[in-house]
C-alpha positions in Angstrom: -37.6 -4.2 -82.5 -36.9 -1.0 -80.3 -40.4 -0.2 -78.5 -38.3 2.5 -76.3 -35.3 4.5 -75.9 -33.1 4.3 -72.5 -30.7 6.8 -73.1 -29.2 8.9 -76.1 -25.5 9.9 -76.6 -25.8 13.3 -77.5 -26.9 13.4 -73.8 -25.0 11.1 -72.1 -21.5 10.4 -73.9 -21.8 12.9 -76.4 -20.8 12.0 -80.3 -17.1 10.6 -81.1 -16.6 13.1 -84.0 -13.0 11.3 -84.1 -14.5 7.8 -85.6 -13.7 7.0 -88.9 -17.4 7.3 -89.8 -17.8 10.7 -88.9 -14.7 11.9 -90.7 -16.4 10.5 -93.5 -19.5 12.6 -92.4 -17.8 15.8 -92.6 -16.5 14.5 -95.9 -20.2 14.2 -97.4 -21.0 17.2 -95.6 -18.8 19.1 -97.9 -18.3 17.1 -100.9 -21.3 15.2 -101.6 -23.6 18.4 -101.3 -23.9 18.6 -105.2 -27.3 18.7 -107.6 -27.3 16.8 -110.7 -30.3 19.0 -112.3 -26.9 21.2 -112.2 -24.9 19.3 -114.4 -25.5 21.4 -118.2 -25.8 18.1 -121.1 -25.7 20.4 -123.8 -22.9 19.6 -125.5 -23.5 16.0 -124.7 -26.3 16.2 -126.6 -24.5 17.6 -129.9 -21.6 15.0 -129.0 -24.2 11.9 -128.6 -25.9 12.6 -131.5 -22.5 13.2 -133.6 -21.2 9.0 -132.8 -21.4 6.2 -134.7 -24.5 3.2 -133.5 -22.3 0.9 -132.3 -20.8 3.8 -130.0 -24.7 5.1 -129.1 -25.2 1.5 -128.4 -22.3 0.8 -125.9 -23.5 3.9 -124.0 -26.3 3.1 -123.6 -25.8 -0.8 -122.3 -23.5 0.7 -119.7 -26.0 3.7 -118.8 -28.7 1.1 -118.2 -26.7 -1.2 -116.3 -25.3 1.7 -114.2 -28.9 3.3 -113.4 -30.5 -0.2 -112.7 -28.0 -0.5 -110.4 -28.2 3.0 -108.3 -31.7 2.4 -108.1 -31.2 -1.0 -106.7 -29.1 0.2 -103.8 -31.2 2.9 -103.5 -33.9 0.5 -102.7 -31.8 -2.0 -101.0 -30.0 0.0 -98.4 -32.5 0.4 -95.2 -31.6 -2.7 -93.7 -28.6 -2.1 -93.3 -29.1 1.4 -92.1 -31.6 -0.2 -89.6 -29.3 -2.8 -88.8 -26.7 0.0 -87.8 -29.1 2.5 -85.5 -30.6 -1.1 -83.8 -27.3 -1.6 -82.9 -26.9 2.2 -81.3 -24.2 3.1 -83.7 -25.3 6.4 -83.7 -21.8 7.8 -85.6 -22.4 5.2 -88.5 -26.2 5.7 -88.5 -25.5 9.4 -89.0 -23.0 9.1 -92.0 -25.3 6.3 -93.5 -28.1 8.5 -93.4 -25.7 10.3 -96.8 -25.6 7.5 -98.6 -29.2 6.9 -99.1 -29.1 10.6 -100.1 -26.2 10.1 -102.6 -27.3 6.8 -104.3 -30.6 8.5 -105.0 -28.9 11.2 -106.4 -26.9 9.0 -109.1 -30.0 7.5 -109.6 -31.5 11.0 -110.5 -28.4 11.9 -112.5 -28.4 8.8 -115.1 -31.6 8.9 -115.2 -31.1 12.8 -116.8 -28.5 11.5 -119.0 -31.0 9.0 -120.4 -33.5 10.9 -121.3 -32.4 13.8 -121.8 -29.1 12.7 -124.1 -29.8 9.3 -125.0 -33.5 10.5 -125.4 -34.5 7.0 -124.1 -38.2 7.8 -123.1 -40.2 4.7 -122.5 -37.6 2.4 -123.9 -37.4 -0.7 -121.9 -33.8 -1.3 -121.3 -33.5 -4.3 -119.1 -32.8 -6.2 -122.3 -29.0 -5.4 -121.9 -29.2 -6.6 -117.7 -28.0 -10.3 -118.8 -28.0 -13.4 -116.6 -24.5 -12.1 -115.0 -26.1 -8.9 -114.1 -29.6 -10.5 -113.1 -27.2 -12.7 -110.8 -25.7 -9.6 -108.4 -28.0 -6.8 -108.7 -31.5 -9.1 -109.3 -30.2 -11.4 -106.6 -27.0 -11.1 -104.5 -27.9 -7.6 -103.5 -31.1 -7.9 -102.3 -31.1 -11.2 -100.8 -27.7 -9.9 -98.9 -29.0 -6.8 -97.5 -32.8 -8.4 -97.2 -31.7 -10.6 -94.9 -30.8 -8.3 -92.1 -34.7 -7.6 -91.8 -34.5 -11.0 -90.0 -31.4 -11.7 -88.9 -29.0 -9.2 -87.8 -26.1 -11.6 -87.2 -22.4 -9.9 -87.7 -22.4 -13.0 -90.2 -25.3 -11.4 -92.1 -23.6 -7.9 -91.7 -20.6 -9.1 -93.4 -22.1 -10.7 -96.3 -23.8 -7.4 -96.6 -21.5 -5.2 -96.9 -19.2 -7.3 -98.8 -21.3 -7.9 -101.4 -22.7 -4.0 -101.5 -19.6 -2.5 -100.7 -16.8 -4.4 -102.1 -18.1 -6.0 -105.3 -21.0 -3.9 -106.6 -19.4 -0.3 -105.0 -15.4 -1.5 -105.2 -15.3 -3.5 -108.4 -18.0 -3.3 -110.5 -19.3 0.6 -110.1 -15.1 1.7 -110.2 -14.7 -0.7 -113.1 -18.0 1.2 -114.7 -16.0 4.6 -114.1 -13.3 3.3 -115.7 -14.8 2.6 -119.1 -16.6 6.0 -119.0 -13.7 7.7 -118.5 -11.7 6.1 -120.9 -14.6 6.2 -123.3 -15.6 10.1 -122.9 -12.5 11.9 -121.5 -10.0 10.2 -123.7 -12.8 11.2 -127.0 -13.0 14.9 -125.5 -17.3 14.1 -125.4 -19.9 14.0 -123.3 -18.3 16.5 -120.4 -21.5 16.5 -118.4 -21.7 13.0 -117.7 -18.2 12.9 -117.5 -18.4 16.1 -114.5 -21.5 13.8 -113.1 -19.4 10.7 -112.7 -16.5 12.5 -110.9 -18.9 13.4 -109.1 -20.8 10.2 -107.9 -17.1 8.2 -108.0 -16.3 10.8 -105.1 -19.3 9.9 -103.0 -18.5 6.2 -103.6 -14.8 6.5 -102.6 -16.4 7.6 -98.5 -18.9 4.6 -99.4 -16.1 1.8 -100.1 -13.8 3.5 -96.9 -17.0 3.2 -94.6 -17.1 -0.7 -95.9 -13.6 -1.7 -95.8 -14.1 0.1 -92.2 -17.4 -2.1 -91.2 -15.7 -5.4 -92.2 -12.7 -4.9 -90.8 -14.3 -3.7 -87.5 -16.3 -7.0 -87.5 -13.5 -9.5 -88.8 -11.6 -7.6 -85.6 -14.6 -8.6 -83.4 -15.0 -11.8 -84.9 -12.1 -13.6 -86.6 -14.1 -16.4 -87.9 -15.6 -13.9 -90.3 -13.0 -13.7 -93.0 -13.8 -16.9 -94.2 -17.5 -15.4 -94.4 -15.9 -12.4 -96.2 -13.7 -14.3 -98.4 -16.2 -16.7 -99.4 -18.5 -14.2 -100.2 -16.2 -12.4 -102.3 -15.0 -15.2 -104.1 -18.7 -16.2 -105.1 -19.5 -13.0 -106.4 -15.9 -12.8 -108.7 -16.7 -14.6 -111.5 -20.5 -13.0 -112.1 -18.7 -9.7 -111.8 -16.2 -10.5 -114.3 -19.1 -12.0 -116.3 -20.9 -8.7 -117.0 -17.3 -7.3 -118.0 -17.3 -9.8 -120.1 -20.7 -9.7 -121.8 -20.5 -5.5 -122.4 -17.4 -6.1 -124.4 -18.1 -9.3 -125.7 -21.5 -8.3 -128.2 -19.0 -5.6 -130.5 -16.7 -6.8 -132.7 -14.5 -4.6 -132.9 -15.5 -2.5 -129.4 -16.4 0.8 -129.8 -13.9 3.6 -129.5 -11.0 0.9 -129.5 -11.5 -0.5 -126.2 -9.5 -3.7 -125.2 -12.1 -5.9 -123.1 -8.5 -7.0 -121.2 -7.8 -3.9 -120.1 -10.9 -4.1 -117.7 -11.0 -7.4 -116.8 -7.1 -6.5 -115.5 -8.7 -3.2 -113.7 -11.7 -5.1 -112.3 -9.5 -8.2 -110.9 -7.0 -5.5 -109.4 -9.6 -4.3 -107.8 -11.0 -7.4 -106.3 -7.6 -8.1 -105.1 -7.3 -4.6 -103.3 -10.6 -4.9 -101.7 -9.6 -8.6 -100.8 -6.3 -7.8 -99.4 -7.6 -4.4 -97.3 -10.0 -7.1 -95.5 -7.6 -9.7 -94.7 -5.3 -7.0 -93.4 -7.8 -6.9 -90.5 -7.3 -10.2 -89.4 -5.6 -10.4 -85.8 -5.9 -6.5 -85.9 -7.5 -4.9 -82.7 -10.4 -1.8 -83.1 -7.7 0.8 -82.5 -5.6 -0.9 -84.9 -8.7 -0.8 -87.2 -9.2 2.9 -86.7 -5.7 4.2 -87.6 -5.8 2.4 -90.3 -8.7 3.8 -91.5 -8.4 7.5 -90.6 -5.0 7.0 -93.2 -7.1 5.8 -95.7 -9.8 8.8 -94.9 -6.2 11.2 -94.8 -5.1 9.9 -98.2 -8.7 10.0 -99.9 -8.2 6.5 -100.8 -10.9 4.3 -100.8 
């Protein structure tokens, strides 16, 4: 534990504004300064009430899986964060410092959307977080970043980040997106929440870059840590796909004609993507690391 401070960069070396997590800094600076007590749900509130149960019903699963899930990373995140300023990261500190911010703030904006569309008030809803579910976000998460309390290994960093990062940020929150956007925008309903996920799936997309950057940055450092990364990914596929799986699964048919394939194909193409951007790093050096990921920053594509 730090008892004392030697030195600081701001007076010594100064900050590296040119590091790929203080591009992403500027990036929250500007983009992820938005209020969700801003986002109007009036006409999701005459659209909600207007849809069929089984369509109420399939909102609401997702809703409660979604906010469960902000508020877990909400509550899981310091470790990490500590795990980063220990280390005298000051650049990464600084950006990480957002992303408390910004998963509190999706926690505050479905949390709106529940009570004030869905007019869940009191309603226990951890009925629809199945044994899938109870496996990542009960689980996974919190034993993954937990463990960096104690041990603050670049083996425990990895498994961190993979599993926050890549599977409950780059699969299963983007998969999430996906089946509100193809639920809401495609039915012309519910444009609040619709505006409030763009929203929150821009504030991911720096999120998933600044994880793709981590791991790559310590698969760089460390080579043996792929198979950590790989592993961990692999472990976590199948309960991902699981709770895919189980939203889709309880309708017969689904609600607004979804086809349960068509995201199970999204969420697997996204493992693969996340999968493929961390193996690229293997037998890449830091520089190589960093061009890569100022592109990705360049393109807006996370």
């Amino acid at each position: 534990m730090t008892t004392h401070h030697k030195q600081f960069a701001t007076t010594s070396r100064g900050l590296n504004r040119q590091t790929p997590p203080m591009r992403l800094f500027e990036k929250a600076k500007i983009y992820g300064i938005w209020n969700p007590s801003d986002i109007d749900f009036a006409q999701d509130k005459q659209d909600y009430a207007g849809l069929a149960e089984n369509e109420k019903d399939i909102i609401k699963r997702l809703t409660s899986l979604f906010v469960a899930g902000e508020e877990a990373v909400t509550l899981d995140l310091l470790p990490l964060i500590m795990t980063i300023a220990k280390e005298g990261r000051i650049e990464e500190e600084m950006f990480l410092t957002s992303f408390l911010w910004e998963e509190a703030k999706h926690t505050d904006l479905f949390q709106r959307f529940l009570t004030e569309v869905l007019e869940v008030n009191g309603e226990d809803l951890s009925h629809y977080h199945t044994d899938n579910y109870s496996i990542i976000f009960y689980q996974a998460l919190p034993q993954a970043l937990y463990t960096l309390m104690t041990d603050q290994s670049p083996e425990t960093q990895i498994r961190a980040s993979v599993t926050y990062n890549m599977i409950v940020e780059g699969v299963l929150a983007e998969t999430g997106y996906y089946t509100y956007f193809t639920m809401l925008q495609k039915n012309n309903i519910l444009p609040g929440q619709v505006q409030g996920v763009t929203k929150i799936k821009q504030d991911e997309s720096r999120h998933i870059a600044y994880g793709i950057y981590l791991i790559s940055r310590l698969v760089a450092e460390h080579p043996h840590l792929w198979d950590i990364a790989e592993d961990t990914m692999n472990t976590l596929l199948m309960p991902a796909i699981g709770i895919i799986e189980e939203i889709f699964g309880l309708y017969d048919p689904v609600p607004f004609g979804l086809e349960i394939d068509d995201f199970i194909n999204f969420a697997m193409g996204q493992f693969q993507k996340r999968m493929n951007r961390i193996e690229n790093a293997r037998g890449k050096s830091l520089e190589d690391i960093v061009k890569i990921t100022h592109k990705t920053i360049e393109n807006n594509d996370a």
